[in-house]
GUGU-490991 format. One record per residue: residue in one letter; y, x negated, z of N, C-alpha, C in turn. Coordinates in steps of 0.02 Angstrom, whole numbers, plus 50000, padded with zeros to 5 digits. Atoms other than C-alpha are relative to their C-alpha. Example, Ala and Ser with C-alpha at 12.3 -4.5 7.8 and 13.67 -1.06 7.14 Angstrom:
! residues 2
a499414995550000497754938550390500604995550000s499415004249997499474931650357500555003950037
This chain:
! residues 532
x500445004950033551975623443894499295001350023x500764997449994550165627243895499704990950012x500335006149962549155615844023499255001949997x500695000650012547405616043959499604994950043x500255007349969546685603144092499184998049972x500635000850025544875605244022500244994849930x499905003950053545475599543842500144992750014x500035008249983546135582643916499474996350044x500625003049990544815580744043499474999649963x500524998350053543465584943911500054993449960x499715007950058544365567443797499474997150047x500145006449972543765557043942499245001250026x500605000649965542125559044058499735010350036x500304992149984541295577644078499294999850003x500674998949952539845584744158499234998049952x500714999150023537765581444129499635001850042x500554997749979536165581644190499724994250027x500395007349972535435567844332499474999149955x500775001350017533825563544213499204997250017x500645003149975533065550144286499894995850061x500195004049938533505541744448499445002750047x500534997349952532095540844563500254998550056x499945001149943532315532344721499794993150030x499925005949957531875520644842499334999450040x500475002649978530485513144928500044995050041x500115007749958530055498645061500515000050034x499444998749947531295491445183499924993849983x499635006550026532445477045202500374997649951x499565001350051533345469145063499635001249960x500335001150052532355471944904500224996149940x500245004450041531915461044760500435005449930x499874994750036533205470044630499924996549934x500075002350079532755467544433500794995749955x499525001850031533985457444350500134998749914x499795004050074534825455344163500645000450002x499565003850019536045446344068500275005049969x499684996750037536435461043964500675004550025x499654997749959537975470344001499925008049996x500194995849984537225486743951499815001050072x500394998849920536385487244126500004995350037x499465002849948537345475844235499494999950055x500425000349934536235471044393500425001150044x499685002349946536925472844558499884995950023x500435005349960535825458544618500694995050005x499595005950004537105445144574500615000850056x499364999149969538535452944668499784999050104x500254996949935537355458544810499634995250052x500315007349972536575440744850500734994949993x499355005549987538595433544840499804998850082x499845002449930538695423245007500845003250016x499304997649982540075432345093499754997450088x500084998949908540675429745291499795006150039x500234994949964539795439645413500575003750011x499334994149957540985454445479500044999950080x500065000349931541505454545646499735004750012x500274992449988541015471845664499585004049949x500444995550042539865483545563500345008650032x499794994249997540585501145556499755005049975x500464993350040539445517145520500585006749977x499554992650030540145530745411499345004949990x500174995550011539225546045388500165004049908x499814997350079539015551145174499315006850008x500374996450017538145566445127499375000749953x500824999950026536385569245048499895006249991x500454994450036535695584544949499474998950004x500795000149974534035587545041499905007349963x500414995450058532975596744897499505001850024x500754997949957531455597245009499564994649964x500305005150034530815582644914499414997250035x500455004549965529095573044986500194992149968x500195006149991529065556245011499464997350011x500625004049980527645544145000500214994850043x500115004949956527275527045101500735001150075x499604997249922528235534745281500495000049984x499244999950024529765534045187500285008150004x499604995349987531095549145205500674999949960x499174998050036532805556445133500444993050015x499375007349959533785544045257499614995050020x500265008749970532535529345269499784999449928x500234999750056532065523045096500194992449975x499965006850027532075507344964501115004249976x499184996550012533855518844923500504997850064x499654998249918534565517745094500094991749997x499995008649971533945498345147500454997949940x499515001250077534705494144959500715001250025x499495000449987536305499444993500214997150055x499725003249952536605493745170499884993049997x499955006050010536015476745123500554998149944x499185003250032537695475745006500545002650055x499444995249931538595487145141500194994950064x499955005349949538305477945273500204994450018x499515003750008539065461645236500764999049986x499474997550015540535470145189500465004650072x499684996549943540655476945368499915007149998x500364993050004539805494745333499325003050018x500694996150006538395503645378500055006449992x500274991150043537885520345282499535004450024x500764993649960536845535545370500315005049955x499964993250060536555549045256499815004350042x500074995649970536605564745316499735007349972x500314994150047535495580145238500265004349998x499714993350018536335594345175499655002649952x500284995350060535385607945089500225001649950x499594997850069535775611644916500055005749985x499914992349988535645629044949500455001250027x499564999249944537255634245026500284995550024x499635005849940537865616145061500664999949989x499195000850012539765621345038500105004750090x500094994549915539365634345185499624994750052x500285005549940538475621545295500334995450016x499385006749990539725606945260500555006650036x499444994549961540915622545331499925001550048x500224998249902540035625445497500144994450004x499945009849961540125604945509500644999150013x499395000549983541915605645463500385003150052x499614995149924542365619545605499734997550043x500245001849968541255612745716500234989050040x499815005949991541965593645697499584992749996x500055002249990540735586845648499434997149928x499805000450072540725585145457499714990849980x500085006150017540135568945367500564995749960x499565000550048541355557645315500264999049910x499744999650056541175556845151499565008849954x500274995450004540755575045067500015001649910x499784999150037540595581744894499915009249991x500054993050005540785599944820500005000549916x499914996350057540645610244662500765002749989x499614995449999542275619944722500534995349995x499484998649977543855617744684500705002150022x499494996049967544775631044774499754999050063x500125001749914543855625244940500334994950022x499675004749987544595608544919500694999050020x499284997050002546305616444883500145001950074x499884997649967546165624445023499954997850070x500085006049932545565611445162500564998149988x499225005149999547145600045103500455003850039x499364995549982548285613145129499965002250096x500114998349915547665617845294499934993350051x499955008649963547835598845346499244998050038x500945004149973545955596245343499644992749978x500265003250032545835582745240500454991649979x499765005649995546305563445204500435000349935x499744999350053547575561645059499754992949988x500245005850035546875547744957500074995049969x499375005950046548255542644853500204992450017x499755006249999548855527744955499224995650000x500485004749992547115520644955499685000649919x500274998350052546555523944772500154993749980x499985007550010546855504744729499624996450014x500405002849960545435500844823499215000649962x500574999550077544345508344678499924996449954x500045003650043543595498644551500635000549948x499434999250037545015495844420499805004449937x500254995250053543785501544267499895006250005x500094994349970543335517344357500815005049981x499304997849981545405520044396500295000849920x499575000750077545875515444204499855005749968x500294995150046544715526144120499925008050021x499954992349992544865542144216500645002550048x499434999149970546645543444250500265007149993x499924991949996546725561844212499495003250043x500184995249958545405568444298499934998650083x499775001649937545865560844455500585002950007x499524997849985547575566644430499895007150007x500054991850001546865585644402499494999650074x500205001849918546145579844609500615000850046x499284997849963547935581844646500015006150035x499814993849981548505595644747500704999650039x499124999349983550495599144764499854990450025x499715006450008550655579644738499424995550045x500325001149972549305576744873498964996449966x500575001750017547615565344831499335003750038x500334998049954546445576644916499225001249985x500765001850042544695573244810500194994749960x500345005550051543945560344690499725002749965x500454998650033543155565144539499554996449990x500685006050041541255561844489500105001249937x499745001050082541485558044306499174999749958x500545000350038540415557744163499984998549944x499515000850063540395551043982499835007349953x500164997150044539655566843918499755005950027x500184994549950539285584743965499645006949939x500224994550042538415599443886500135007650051x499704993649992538265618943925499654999850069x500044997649930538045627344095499435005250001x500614993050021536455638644112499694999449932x500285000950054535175633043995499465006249985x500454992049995534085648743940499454995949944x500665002650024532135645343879499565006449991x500334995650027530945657343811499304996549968x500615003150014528985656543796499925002449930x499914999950078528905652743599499165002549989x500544999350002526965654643622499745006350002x499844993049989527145673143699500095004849945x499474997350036528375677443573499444999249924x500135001450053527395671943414499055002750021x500554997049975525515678343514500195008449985x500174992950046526245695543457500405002449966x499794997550039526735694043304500634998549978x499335000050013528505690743332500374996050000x499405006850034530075679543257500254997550088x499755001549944530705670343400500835005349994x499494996249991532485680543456500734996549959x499165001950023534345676643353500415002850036x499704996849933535145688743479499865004450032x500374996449941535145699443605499655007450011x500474994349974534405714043569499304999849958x500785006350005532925703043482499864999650049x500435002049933532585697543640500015005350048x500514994849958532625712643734499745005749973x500584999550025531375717543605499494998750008x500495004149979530365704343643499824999550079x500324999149938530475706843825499755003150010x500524993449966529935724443838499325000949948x500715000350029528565719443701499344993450046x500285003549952528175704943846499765006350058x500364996949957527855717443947499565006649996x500584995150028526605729543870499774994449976x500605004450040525705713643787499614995550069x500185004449946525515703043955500045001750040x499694997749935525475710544124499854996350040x500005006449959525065695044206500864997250010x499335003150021527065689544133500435004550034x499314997250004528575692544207500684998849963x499755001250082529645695344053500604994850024x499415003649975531295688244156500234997250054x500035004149929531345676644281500525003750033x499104997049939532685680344451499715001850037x500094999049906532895679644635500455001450022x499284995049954534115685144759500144993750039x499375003849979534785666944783500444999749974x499294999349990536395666244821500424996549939x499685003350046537045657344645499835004049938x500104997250085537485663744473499804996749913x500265004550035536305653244374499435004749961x500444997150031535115667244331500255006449944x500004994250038536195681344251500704998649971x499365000150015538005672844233499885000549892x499925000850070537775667944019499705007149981x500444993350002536795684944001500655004249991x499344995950001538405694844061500194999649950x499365002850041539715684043964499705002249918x500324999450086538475689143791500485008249990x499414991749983539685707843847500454999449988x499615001150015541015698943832500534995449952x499775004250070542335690943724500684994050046x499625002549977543465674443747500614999649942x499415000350047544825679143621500655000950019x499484999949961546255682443763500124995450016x499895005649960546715667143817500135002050084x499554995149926547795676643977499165001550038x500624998049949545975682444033499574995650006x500315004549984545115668144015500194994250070x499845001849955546295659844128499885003050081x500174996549957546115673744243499444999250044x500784999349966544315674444265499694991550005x500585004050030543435659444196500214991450073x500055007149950544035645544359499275002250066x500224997549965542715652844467499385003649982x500424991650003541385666044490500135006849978x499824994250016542385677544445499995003049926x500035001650092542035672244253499655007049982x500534994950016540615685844268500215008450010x499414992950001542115700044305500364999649929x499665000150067542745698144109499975005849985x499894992550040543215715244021499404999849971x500514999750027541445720643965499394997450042x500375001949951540525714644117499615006350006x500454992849970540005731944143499335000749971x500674999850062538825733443991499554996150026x500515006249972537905717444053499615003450061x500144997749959537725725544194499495002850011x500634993750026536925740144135499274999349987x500335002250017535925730944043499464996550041x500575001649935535035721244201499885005150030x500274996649966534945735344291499495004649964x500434997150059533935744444133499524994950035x500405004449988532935728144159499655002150066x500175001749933532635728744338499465009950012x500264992150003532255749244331499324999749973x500744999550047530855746044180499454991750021x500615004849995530005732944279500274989649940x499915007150016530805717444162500064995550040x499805005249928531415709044314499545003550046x500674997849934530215706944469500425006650047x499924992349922530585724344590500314996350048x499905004149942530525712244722500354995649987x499885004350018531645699744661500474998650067x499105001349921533125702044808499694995050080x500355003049935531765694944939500024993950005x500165005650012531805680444855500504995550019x499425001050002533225672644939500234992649998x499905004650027532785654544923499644997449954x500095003050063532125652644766499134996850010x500415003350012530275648844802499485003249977x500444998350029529365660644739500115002049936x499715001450056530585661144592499564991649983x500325006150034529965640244578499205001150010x500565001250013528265643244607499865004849912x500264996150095528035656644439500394994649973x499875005050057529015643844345499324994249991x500565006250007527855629844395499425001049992x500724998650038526295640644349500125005049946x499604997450061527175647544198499805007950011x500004993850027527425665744232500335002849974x499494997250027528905669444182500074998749897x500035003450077529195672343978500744997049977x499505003049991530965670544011500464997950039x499615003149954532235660044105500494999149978x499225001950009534215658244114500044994750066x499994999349946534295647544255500294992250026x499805003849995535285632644226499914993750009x500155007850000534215617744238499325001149952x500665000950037532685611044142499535000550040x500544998649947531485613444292499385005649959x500694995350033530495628144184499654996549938x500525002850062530015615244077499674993450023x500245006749970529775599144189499715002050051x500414996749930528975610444336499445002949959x500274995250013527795618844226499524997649936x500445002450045526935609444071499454995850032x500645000549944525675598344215499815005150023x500264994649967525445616244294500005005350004x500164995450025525675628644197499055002049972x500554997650016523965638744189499614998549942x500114999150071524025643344010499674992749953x499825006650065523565627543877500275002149951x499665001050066524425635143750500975000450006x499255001349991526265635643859500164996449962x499485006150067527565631043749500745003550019x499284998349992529505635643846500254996849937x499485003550029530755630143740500685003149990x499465001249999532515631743750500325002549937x499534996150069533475644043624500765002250020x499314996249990535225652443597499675005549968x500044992050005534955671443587500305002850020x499494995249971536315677743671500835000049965x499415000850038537935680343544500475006050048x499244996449958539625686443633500135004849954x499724994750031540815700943575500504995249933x499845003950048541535686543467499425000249940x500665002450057539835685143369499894992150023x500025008950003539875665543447499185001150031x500635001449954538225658043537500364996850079x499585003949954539535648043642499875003750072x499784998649956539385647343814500404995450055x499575002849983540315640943964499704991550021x500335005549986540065621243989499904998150066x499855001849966539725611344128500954998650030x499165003049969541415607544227500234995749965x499685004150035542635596744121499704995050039x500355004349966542095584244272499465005950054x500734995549963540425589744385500215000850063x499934998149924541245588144564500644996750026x499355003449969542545583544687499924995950073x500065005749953542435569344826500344999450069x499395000749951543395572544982499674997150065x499885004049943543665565045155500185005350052x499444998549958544125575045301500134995650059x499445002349948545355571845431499594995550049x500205005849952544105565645547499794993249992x500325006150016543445551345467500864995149991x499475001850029545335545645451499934992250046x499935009649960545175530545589499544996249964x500635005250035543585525245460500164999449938x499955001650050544435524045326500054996449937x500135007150034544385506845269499424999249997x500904999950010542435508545289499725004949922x499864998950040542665522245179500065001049941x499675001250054543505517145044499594995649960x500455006450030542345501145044499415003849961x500414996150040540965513345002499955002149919x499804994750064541745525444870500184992249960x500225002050042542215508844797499534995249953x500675002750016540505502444784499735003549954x500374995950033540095519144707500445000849921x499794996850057541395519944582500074993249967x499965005650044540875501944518499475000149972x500504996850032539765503644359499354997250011x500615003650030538445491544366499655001150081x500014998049923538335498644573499625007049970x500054991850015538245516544508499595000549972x500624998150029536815512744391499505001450037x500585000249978535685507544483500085005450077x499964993849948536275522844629499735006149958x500374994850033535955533744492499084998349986x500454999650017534265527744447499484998650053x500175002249951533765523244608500014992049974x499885006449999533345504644639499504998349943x500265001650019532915494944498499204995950022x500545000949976530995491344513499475002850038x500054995349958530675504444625500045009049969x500104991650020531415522244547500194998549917x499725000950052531755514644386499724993349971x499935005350033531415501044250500424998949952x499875000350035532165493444143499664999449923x500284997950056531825496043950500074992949955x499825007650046531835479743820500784997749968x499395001450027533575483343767500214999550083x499505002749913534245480343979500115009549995x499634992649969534435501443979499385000650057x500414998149958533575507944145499675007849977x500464993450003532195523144124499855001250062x500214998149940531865532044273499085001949982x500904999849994529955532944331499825007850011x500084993350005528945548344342500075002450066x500054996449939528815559744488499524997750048x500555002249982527295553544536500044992450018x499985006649991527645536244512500444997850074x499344999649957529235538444622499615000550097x500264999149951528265545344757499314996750039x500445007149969526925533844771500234993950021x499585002949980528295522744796500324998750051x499574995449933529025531444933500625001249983x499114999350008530675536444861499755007049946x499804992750051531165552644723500465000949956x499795002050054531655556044585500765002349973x499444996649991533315564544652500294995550026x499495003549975534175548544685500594999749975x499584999850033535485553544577500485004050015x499664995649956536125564844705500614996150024x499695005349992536845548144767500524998149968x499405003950043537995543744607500655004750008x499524998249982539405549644686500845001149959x499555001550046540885545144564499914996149938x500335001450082539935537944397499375004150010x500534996550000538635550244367499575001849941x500125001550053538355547444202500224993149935x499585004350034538405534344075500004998149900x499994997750078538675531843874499374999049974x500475002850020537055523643851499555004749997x500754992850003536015538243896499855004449948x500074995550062536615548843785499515000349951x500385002550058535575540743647499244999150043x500585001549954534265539243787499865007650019x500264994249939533965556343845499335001849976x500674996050022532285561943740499474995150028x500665007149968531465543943794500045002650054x499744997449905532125548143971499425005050029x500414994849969531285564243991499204998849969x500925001350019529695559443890499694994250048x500545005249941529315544044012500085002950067x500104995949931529725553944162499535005150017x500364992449980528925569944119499474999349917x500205001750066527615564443983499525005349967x500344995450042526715579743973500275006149967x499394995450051528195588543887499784999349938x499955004550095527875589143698500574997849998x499355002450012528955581543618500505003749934x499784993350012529555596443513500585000450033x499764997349951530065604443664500694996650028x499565005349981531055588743723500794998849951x499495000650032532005586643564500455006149985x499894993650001532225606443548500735000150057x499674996949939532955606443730500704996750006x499345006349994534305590743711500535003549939x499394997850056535025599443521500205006650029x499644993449964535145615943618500784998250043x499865000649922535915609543777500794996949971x499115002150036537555598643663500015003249948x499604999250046538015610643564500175008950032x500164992649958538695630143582500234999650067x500004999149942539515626343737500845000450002x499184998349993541595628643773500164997350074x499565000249944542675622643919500345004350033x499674993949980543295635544043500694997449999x499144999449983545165638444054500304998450102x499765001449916545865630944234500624998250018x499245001950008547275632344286500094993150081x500075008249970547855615844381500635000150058x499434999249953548935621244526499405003050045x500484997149939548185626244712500515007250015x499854994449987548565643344732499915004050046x500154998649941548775652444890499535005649994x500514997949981547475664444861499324997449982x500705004950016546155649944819499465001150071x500065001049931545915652545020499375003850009x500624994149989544875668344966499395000249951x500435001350052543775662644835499084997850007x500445003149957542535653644953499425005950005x500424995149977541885668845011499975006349950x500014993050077542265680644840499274995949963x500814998550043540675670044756499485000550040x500574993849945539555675444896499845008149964x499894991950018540175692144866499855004449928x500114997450070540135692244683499245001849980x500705000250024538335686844670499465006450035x500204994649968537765700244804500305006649971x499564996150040538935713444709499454999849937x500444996850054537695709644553499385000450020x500745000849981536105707544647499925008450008x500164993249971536495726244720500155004949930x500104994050055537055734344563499584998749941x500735000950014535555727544478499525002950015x500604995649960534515737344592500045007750003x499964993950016535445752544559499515004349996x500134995349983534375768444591500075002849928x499954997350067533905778744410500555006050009x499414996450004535565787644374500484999450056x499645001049965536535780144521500464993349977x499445004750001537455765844431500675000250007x499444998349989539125772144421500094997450095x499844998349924539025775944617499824992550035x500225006849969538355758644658500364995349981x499475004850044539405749444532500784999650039x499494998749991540855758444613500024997950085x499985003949910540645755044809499804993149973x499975006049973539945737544797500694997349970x499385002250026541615732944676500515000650031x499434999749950542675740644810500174993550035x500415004949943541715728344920500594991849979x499465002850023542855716244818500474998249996x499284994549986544405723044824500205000350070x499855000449919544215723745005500054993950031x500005006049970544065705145019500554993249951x499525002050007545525700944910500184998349932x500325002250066544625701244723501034999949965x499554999050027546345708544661500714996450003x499445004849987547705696744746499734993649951x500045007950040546865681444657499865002149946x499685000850071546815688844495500624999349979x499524998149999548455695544506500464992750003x499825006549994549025677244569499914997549945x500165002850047548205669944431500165001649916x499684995750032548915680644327500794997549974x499495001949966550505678944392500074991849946x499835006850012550315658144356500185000149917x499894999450059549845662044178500555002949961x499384998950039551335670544138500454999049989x499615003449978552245657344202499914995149964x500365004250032551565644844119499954999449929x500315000750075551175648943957500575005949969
C-alpha cells in the first residue's frame, strides 16, 4: 500500500514563511492590545486570569535562533518585551523561560556538541528528521506520547497526522510546527531591470537565462550574474540541479528526495556541469567558497549586486530595495528553470516546517515543559509569539488581524522582527494567507508593489511535495553528516579545474561512498520495495 505521508500531511497544516513577527520591547508585564474578535484572540484575558501563586517557579531552558539581529533600547535576544511577555503568563503557572541562542548557521551541529556535552536546552527544534530518528533510538530523547494531552485540544484535533508522522517505531519522539499553508522551497529572483536594460525578454527557461547571465556579464561588470557562497546549506544551487532532472519514477523519488540527497537524482551530473561552466566563465564569484557564512553573499544582496539569486528566502528583495544603489532595481521573482519533465515544479517547503523534541535530560522538568509547549501550541498564545507582542512587534489591523511592524520600527522598540523564530508549534495561520501582500508592504514599504504581488503568485504555485518515507531507518544515523558532505561535494566540483571535472566529480563522490551515501540509498530502496 503506498504511504504517501506528504499527501495527507499536505490536507492539513504545511510549511510558510515567518512574515511579520517583530518582537519585544520594555520589561515587566506589558500592556497587551486587546479584541473581541476571534480572528486575533488576545492573550491578555487569559494572561491577567487571577491564578494561585506556585510554590515553586521552575526554569527550563527553550532554544532561540540568534540571526545576529540588533536590538534597540538595551534590550537583547534573551531580555526583551518577548521574553518579560511570556514569563509574566509562565510564571504563575510555575515556569520560568531562559532562551538560549543558537546560531542558525549550523544549529543542528551546535545543538549536537550541547547534546554530547549534556548540556542541551530543554526544549529544541530541528529541520531534520533523520537526526530525530536517530536521538530516540539511541535513548536520547523524551517520548512524548504519554504527555501529549497536555496540549491544547484544537492544536491535538486538527493535526492528528502530522504528529503521528513524529512517531518513531511507536515512540512520540518530536512535535510538529504546523502550518495552514505552505509554498515552494528556494525562491529564485532575477533583476527584471538588467534583463530588459539590454534588450532582453525576461527568461521562460533555462537556457534563456543562461543567456541572460552571460549577456549580464559582458553588459555590467559591476554585476555578479549569480549570486553563491560556500555556506554550508543547499539553498543556492539545490532547484537549479533538480531543472537536470526528472520526477517521473516514483522508486527514485522516494530514494532521494527525504534529504539532501534530493540533489543526487539521475541527471544531477549535467547540473553540475553546468555550475561549474558558471563558476569557470566568471558567472559565479571565483571567490565564492570563502564565503562560508554568508556575509558577503548578504551584503551584495543588500546593495543589489547580484542579477541573480536562488536562495530560498525573500531577503534579495526585503534587504535590498532601501539599499540597493541602483534607483532603477527591480528583483522580482520568476520560474525559469523547467525539469526533464518540461514542469516549472519544484520541491515545496516540508509537508510540516519542523520537529520539536525534548531530550532525556530535561526529563525531571517535564511538567514545566509541557506547560510551555502547551502555551505554544494554543492559538490565540501563538499569535501573538509569532508576531511578537501585540503593541510592541505588531498591530493590530481594523478587521482584529495583527500586521507586523517594520524593521525599523521593531528596533526602535527594542525587539526584531524575527520573533517568529519563537512560534514553536503554530507557525502559521489561515488569516494570513489573504494577508501576505499587506504584510510585506507595511513591513517593508519600499518594495513596489508589483514586486510584492509578483513574489506571493510565484511562491504558491509550481511547487510539489517530496516523497518520505515514514519509518526510522537504521541508516538515518548517517545522514547528519551526508548533508555536510553533499553540499561540500558540490561546492568542490563547482570549482573544478578547466578539463578536470570528471576527475573531481569522481574523488569528491567517492568521498560519499566512503561515508555511507550507498547503504542509505540502498536501505531506502530496500523500504520502497517493500512498501509499494
Amino acid at each position: 500500500m503506498k504511504k504517501r505521508i506528504s499527501k495527507i500531511v499536505a490536507l492539513l497544516l504545511a510549511c510558510s514563511m515567518a512574515l511579520a513577527g517583530c518582537g519585544d520591547k520594555g520589561g515587566g508585564t506589558t500592556n497587551v492590545s486587546s479584541t473581541s474578535t476571534p480572528k486575533a484572540a488576545s492573550a491578555s484575558a487569559s494572561a491577567s486570569k487571577t491564578e494561585d501563586a506556585p510554590k515553586e517557579i521552575v526554569t527550563i531552558n527553550v532554544m532561540v535562533y540568534d540571526r545576529g539581529r540588533e536590538y534597540g533600547a538595551g534590550r537583547s535576544l534573551t531580555d526583551n518585551v518577548f521574553t518579560d511577555w511570556v514569563n509574566s503568563i509562565m510564571e504563575p503557572r510555575g515556569v520560568h523561560v531562559n532562551y538560549v541562542p543558537v546560531p542558525r548557521s549550523g544549529a543542528d551541529n551546535e545543538v549536537n556538541l550541547m547534546l554530547a556535552g549534556g548540556n542541551a536546552p530543554d526544549i529544541i527544534r530541528t529541520y531534520d528528521r533523520q537526526r530525530v530518528g536517530t536521538y530516540g533510538a539511541q535513548g536520547g530523547l523524551v517520548d512524548l506520547g504519554p504527555y501529549l494531552d497536555r496540549l491544547d485540544a484544537d492544536y491535538l484535533s486538527k493535526n492528528k497526522d502530522a504528529i503521528d508522522w513524529c512517531k518513531f517505531d511507536g515512540a512520540q519522539y518530536a512535535i510538529p510546527g504546523v502550518y495552514s499553508y505552505h509554498g515552494k522551497n528556494h525562491e529564485t529572483f532575477l533583476r527584471q531591470d538588467l534583463v530588459e536594460g539590454m534588450g532582453m525578454k525576461m527568461p521562460t527557461n533555462k537556457q534563456e537565462l543562461i543567456d541572460v547571465l552571460y549577456a549580464m556579464k559582458a553588459k555590467y561588470p559591476d554585476i555578479i550574474p549569480y549570486g553563491f557562497s560556500g555556506k554550508v546549506t543547499d539553498g543556492k544551487f539545490t532547484n537549479f540541479i533538480l531543472g537536470y532532472t526528472s520526477r517521473k519514477n516514483e522508486r527514485d523519488n522516494y530514494i532521494y528526495e527525504p534529504t539532501f540527497t534530493m540533489i543526487l537524482k539521475p541527471g544531477h551530473k549535467d547540473g553540475l556541469k553546468q555550475l561549474n561552466r558558471f563558476f569557470l566563465d566568471g558567472i559565479i564569484d571565483p571567490n565564492f567558497v570563502t564565503d562560508t557564512d554568508d556575509s558577503v553573499y548578504d551584503q551584495n544582496v543588500a546593495n543589489g549586486k547580484y542579477g541573480f539569486i536562488m536562495n530560498g528566502s525573500s531577503a534579495c528583495i526585503t534587504s535590498s530595495y532601501a539599499t540597493a544603489d541602483d534607483p532603477n532595481y527591480h528583483m522580482v521573482e520568476v520560474d525559469c528553470i523547467e525539469n526533464l519533465d518540461g514542469s516549472y515544479e519544484v520541491p515545496s517547503q516540508d509537508a510540516f516546517d519542523h520537529y520539536v523534541y525534548v531530550p532525556k535530560t530535561a526529563e525531571d522538568r517535564i511538567d514545566a515543559v509541557m506547560e510551555y509547549l502547551n502555551f505554544l501550541s494554543t492559538e490565540e498564545y501563538a499569535m501573538q509569539v509569532k508576531y511578537g507582542v501585540y503593541g510592541y512587534g505588531s498591530d493590530l489591523d481594523a478587521d482584529g488581524y495583527p500586521i507586523g511592524r517594520s524593521r525599523d520600527d521593531c528596533k526602535n522598540a527594542g525587539t526584531t522582527t524575527d520573533a517568529g523564530d519563537n512560534a514553536f508549534l503554530i507557525s502559521n495561520f489561515e488569516f494570513e494567507y489573504n494577508n501576505l501582500v499587506k504584510n510585506l508592504e507595511t513591513t517593508h514599504p519600499e518594495i513596489p508593489h508589483d514586486v510584492v504581488v509578483q513574489k506571493y503568485a510565484s511562491q504558491y504555485s509550481n511547487y510539489y511535495d517530496k516523497m518520505l518515507i515514514g519509518a526510522a531507518l537504521s541508516t538515518d544515523e548517517y545522514v547528519p553528516n551526508l548533508q555536510t558532505l553533499i553540499c561540500e561535494f558540490v561546492f568542490k566540483v563547482i570549482q573544478a579545474p578547466e578539463g578536470q571535472f570528471e576527475k573531481v566529480y569522481q574523488e569528491e563522490y567517492q568521498i560519499l561512498l566512503d561515508n555511507h551515501l550507498q547503504e542509505v540509498l540502498d536501505e531506502r530502496a530496500a523500504w520502497y520495495d517493500k512498501n509499494h
